[in-house]
VMD Tcl script that draws the C-alpha trace (Angstrom):
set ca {
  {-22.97 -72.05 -64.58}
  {-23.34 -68.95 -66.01}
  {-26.39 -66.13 -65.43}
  {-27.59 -63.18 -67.72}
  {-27.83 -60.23 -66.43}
  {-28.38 -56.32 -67.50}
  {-24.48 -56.23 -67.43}
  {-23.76 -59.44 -69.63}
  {-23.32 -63.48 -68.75}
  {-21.92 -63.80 -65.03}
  {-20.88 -66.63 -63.63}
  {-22.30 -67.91 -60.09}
  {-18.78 -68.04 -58.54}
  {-18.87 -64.58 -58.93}
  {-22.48 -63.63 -57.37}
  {-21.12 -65.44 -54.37}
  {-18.32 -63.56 -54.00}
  {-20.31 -60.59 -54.11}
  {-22.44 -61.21 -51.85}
  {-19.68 -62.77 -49.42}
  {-17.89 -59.64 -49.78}
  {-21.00 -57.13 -48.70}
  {-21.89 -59.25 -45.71}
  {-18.54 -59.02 -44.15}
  {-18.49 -55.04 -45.03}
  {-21.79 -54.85 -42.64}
  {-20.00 -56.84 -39.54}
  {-16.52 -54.91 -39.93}
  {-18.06 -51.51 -39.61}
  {-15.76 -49.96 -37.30}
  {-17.23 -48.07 -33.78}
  {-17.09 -44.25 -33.42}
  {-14.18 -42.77 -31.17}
  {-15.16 -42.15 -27.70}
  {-15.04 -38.12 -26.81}
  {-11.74 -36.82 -25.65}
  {-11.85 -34.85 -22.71}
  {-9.05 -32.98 -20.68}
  {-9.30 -34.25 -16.55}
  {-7.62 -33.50 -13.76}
  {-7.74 -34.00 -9.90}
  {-9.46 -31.27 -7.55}
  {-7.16 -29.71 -5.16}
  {-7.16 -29.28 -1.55}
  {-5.55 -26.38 0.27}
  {-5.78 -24.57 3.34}
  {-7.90 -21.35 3.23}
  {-8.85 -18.32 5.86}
  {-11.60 -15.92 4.63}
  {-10.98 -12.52 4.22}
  {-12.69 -9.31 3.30}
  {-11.94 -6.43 0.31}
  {-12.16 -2.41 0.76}
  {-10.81 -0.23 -1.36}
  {-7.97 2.54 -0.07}
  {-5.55 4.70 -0.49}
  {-1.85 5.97 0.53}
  {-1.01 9.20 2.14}
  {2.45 10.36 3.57}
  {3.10 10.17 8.03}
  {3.91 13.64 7.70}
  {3.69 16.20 5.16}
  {5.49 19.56 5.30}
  {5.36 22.70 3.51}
  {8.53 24.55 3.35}
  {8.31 28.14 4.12}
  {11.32 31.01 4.56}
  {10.99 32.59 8.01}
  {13.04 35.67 7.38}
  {12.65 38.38 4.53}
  {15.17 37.60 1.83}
  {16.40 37.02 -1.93}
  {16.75 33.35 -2.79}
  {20.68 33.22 -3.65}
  {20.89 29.14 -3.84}
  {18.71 25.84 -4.42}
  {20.86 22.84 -3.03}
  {18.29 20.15 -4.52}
  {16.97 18.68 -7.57}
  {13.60 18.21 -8.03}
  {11.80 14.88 -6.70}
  {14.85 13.30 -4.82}
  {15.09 12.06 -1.07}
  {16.61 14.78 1.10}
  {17.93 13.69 4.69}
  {16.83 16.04 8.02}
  {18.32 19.33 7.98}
  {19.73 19.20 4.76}
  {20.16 22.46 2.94}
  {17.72 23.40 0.62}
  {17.12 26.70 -0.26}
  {19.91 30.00 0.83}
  {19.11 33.22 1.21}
  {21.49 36.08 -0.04}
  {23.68 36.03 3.56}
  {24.94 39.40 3.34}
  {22.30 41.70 4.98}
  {22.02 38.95 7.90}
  {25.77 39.16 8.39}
  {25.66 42.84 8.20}
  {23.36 43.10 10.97}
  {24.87 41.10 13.50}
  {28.31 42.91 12.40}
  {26.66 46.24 13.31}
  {24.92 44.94 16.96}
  {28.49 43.75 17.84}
  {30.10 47.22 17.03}
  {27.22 48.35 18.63}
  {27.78 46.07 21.85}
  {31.64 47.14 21.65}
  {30.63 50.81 21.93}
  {28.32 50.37 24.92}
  {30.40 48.25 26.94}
  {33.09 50.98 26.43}
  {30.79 53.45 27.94}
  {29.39 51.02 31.34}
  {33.38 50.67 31.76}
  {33.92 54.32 32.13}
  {30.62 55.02 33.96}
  {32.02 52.46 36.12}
  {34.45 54.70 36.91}
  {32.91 57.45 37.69}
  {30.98 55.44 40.06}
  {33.93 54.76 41.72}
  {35.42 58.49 41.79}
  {32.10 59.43 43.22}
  {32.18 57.55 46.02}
  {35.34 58.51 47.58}
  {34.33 62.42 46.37}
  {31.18 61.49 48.48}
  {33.29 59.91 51.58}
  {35.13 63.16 52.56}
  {31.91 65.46 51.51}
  {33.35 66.71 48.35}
  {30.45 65.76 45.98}
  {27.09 65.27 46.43}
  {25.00 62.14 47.55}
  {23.10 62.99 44.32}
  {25.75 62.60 41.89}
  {26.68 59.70 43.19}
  {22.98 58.29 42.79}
  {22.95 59.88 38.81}
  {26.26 58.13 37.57}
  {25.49 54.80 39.96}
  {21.99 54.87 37.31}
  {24.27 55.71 34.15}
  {26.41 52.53 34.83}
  {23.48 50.51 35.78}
  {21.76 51.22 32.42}
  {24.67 50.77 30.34}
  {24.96 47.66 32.00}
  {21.10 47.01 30.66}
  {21.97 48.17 27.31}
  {24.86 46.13 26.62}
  {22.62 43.10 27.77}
  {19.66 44.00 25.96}
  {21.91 44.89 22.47}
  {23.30 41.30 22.71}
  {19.81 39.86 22.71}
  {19.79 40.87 19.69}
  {22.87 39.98 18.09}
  {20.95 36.29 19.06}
  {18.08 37.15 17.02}
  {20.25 38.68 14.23}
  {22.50 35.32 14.30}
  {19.08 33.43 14.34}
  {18.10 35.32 10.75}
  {21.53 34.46 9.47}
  {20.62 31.12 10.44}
  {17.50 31.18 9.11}
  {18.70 32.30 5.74}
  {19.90 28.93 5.02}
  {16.43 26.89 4.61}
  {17.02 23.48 5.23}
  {14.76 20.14 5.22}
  {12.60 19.73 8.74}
  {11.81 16.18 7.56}
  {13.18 13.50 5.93}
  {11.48 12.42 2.56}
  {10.96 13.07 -1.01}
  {10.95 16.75 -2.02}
  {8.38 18.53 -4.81}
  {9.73 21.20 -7.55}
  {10.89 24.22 -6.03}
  {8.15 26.86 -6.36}
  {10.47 29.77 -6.76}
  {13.61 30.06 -8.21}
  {16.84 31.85 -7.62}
  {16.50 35.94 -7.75}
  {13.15 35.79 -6.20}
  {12.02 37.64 -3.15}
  {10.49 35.70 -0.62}
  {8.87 37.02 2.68}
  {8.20 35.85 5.90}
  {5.05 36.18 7.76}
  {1.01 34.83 7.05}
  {1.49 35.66 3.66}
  {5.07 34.34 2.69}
  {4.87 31.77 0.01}
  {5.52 28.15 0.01}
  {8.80 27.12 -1.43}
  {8.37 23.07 -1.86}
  {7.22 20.18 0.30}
  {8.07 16.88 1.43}
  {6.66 14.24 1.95}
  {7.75 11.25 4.37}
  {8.79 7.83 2.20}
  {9.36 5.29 5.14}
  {6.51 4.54 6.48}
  {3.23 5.53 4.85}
  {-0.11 5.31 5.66}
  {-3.03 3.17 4.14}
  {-6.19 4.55 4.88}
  {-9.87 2.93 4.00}
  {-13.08 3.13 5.54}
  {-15.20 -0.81 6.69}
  {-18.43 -1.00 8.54}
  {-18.68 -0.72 11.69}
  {-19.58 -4.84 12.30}
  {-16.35 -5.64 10.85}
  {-14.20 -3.95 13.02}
  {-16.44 -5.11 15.64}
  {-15.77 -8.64 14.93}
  {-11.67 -8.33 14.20}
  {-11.40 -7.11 17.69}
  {-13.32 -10.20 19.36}
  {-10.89 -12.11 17.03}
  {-8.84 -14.43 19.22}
  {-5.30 -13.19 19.00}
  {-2.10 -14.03 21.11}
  {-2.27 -12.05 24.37}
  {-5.37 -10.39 24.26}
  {-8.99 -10.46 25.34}
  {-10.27 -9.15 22.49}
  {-10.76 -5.51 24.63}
  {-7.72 -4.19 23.48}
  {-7.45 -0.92 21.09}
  {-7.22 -1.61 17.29}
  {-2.81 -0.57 17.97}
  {-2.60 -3.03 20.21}
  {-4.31 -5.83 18.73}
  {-1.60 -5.73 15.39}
  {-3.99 -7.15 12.62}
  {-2.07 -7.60 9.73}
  {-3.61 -6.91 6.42}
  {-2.43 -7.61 2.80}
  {-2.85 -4.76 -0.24}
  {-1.88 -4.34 -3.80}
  {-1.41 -1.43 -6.74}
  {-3.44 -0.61 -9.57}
  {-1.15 -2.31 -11.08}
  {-0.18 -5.84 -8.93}
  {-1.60 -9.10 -9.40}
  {-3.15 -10.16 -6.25}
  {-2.17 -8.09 -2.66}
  {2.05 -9.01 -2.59}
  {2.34 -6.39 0.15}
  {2.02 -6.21 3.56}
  {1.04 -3.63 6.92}
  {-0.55 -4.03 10.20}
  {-3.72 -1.98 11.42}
  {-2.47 0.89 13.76}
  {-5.57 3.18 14.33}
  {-9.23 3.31 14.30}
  {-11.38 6.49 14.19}
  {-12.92 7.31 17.13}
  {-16.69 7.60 16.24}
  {-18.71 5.74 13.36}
  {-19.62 7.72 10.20}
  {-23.95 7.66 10.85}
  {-24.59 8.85 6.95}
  {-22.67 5.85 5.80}
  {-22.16 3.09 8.75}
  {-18.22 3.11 8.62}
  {-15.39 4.14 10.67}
  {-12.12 5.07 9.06}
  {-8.79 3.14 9.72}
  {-5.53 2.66 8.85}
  {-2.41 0.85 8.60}
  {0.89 1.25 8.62}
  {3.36 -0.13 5.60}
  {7.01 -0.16 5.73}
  {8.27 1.32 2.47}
  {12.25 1.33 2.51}
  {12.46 1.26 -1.55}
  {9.84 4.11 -2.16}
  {8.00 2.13 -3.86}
  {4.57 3.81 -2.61}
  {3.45 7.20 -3.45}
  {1.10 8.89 -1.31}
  {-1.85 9.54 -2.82}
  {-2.05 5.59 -5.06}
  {-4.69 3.75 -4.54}
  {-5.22 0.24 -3.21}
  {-6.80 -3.02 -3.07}
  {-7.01 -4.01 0.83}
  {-7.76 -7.37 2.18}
  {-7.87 -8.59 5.69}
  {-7.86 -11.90 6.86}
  {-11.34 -13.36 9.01}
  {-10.90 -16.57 10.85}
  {-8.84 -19.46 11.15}
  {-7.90 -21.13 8.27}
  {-9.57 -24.16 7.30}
  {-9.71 -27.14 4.66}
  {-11.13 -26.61 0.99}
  {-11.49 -27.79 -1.67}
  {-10.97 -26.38 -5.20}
  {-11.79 -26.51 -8.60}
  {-11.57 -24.62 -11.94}
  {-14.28 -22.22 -11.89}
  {-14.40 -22.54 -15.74}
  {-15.54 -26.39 -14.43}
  {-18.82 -25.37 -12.79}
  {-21.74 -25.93 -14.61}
  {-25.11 -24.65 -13.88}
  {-28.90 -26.50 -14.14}
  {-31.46 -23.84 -13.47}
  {-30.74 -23.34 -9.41}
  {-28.14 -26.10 -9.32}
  {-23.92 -26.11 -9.84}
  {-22.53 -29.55 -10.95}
  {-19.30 -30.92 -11.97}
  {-18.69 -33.61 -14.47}
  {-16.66 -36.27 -12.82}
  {-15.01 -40.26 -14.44}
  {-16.74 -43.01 -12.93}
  {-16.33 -46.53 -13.67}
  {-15.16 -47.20 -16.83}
  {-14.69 -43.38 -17.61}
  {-18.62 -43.20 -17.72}
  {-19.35 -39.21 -17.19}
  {-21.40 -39.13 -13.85}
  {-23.09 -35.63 -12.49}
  {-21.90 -34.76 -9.09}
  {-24.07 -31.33 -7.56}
  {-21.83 -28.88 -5.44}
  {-22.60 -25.91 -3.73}
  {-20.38 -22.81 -4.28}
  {-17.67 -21.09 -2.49}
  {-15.62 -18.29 -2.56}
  {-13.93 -17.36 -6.28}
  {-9.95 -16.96 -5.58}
  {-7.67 -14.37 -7.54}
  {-6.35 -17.78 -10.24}
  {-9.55 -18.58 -11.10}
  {-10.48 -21.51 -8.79}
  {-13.31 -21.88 -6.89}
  {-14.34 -23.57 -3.48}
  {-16.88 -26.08 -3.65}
  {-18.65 -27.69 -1.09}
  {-20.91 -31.16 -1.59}
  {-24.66 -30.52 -1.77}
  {-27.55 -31.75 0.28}
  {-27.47 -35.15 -0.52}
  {-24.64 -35.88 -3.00}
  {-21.60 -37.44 -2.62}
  {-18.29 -34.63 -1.75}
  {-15.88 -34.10 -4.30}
  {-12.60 -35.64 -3.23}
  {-8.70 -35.05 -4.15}
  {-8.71 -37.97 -5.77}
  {-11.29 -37.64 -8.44}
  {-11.12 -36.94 -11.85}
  {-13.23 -33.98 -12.76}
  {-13.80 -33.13 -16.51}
  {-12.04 -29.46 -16.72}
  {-11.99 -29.18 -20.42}
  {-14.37 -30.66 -23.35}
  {-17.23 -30.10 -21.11}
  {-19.27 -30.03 -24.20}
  {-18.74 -33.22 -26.09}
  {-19.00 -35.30 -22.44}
  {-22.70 -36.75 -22.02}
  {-23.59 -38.48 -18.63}
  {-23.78 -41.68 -18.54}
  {-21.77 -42.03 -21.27}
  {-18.12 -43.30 -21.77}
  {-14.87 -40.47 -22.45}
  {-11.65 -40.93 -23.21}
  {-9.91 -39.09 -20.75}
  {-6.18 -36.98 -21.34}
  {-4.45 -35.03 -19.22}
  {-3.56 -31.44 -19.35}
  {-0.31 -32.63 -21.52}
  {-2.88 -34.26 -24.26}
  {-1.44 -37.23 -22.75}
  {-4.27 -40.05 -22.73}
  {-4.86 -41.82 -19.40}
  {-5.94 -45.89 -19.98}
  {-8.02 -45.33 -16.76}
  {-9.00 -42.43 -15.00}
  {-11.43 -44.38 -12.04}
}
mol new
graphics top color blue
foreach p $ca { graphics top sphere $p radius 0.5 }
foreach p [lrange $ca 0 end-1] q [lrange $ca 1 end] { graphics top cylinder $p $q radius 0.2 }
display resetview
């Protein structure tokens, strides 16, 4: 049987198969993909609370090297900037006048001791002149005085033959500490002097250990001494109580070094609230230069169980923090939290809020896609690979 239509004579086989052919196209039409969504589990760890200041370095000792006698500088015995041992030569002196000096007191000592010899002498003659009453009790008395005070002179000229071996000494400037030396101020040829106004020729600077000083309020410190520690009562000085801190450089990621609290000021600032302290850091390599500063952090309590999530997984509601966590059948359910601490890697501590259910180590919270996932709503879920998961609850 055939049909007219605005396209020409159709058959009826053919409207059926038509038709047939759109009503199957209506039941076949294929479901939208579910939302993919990166998960992953929370994490617990082990945490102790601890508080920030800001610091700096600065040198156990510092010294400025000065010449203590008058003299042209003949030698430097050091390069700029490196690590000079105790007593290690430094800076000479032109030697010569020194020398010359304790040359002449000897000659002079030679010449003296000549003459207490032969007033010795005389001392002698005198007294037997004196026995058999050829002389006079009065000479005797004179040269007994002459030999007495060469006797003083000789002494009193070798005294300072010491001091005139002490400035030869003392022309050869050499390190009082051990450390890192500056730039020499002056150079060779130049006069230096000795006295108030003599001029400083370098300074070091000790390398191993070095300070780290910062200022905290005064309830902190406060509250690290009543800290429970191993053989104390929580009475004890901040040296003897050996809190251990943790700092870093400009420069580090995180605080990867370590020092232990040695001293506490011994009043409280009243302008500001704080007290100064400081600890002391073992720095074998040099790595520290006085003067850096640092990032200080001290640890407060015990440590205790958290747990952790990407921070970048937080979500906010007005007042409220949730997380997106898989439920049954990977349907997106809301889970409130209240906030922790934020760590250095970017996690945060959560704790469960009034009322809601804690997050656990075994969930699987919705870390990435955040936007495409709708509660109450099924996700397919991946991992971190882009590896799907069949079932995530």
């Amino acid at each position: 049987m055939f049909f007219c239509t605005r396209f020409g004579w159709v058959s009826l086989g053919a409207i059926v198969a038509v038709a047939s052919l759109g009503c199957r196209g209506e039941t076949e039409k294929p479901q939208p993909a579910l939302p993919k969504v990166t998960v992953g589990h929370p994490v617990a760890k082990k945490l102790v609370d601890e508080d920030d200041y800001n610091g700096w370095l600065q040198a156990t000792q510092t010294v400025e090297v000065r010449a203590r006698v008058r003299g042209h500088i003949w030698k430097i015995h050091f390069t700029d900037g490196d690590i000079v041992k105790k007593d290690q030569l430094l800076f000479e002196l032109d030697p010569r006048p020194f020398q010359a000096a304790v040359d002449e007191a000897e000659a002079q000592v030679k010449a003296l001791d000549a003459q207490r010899v032969a007033a010795d002498k005389d001392v002698i003659r005198y007294e037997a002149l004196v026995k058999v009453s050829a002389a006079p009790a009065q000479e005797l008395d004179k040269v007994r005085a002459d030999a007495l005070s060469y006797v003083a002179r000789v002494a009193a000229k070798k005294q300072e033959i010491v001091k005139y071996k002490l400035d030869l000494e003392f022309s050869r400037i050499t390190a009082p500490i051990a450390g890192r030396i500056g730039r020499a101020l002056l150079t060779e040829g130049n006069l230096v002097n000795a006295g108030g106004s003599d001029p400083v020729l370098t300074t070091i600077v000790a390398v191993d250990p070095v300070y780290a000083y910062f200022s905290i309020d005064e309830r902190s410190l406060q509250r690290y001494q009543k800290m429970p520690r191993a053989g104390t009562d929580g009475t004890q000085s901040v040296r003897h109580l050996k809190i251990p801190f943790r700092f870093g450089l400009d420069t580090d990621q995180g605080f990867p070094h370590e020092g232990v609290l040695d001293f506490a000021d011994n009043k409280v600032d009243a302008s500001t609230g704080t007290i100064e302290v400081r600890g002391v850091v073992a720095n074998a390599k040099g790595l520290f230069v006085p003067g850096s500063r640092v990032r200080v952090r001290i640890p407060v309590g015990d440590a205790y169980e958290s747990v952790l999530v990407p921070d970048t997984a937080v979500l906010s509601d007005q007042e409220k923090r949730y997380l997106l966590v898989l439920g049954k059948d990977n349907v997106v359910v809301r889970r409130d939290v209240a906030l922790g601490k934020l760590l250095d890697d970017g996690q945060r501590v959560v704790l469960p809020a009034a009322g809601d259910e804690p997050i656990a180590p075994g969930d699987w919270l919705i870390t990435l896609g955040l936007q495409r996932a709708r509660i109450g709503y099924p996700v397919e879920p991946q991992d971190a690979q882009g590896q799907p998961i069949a079932k995530a609850s």
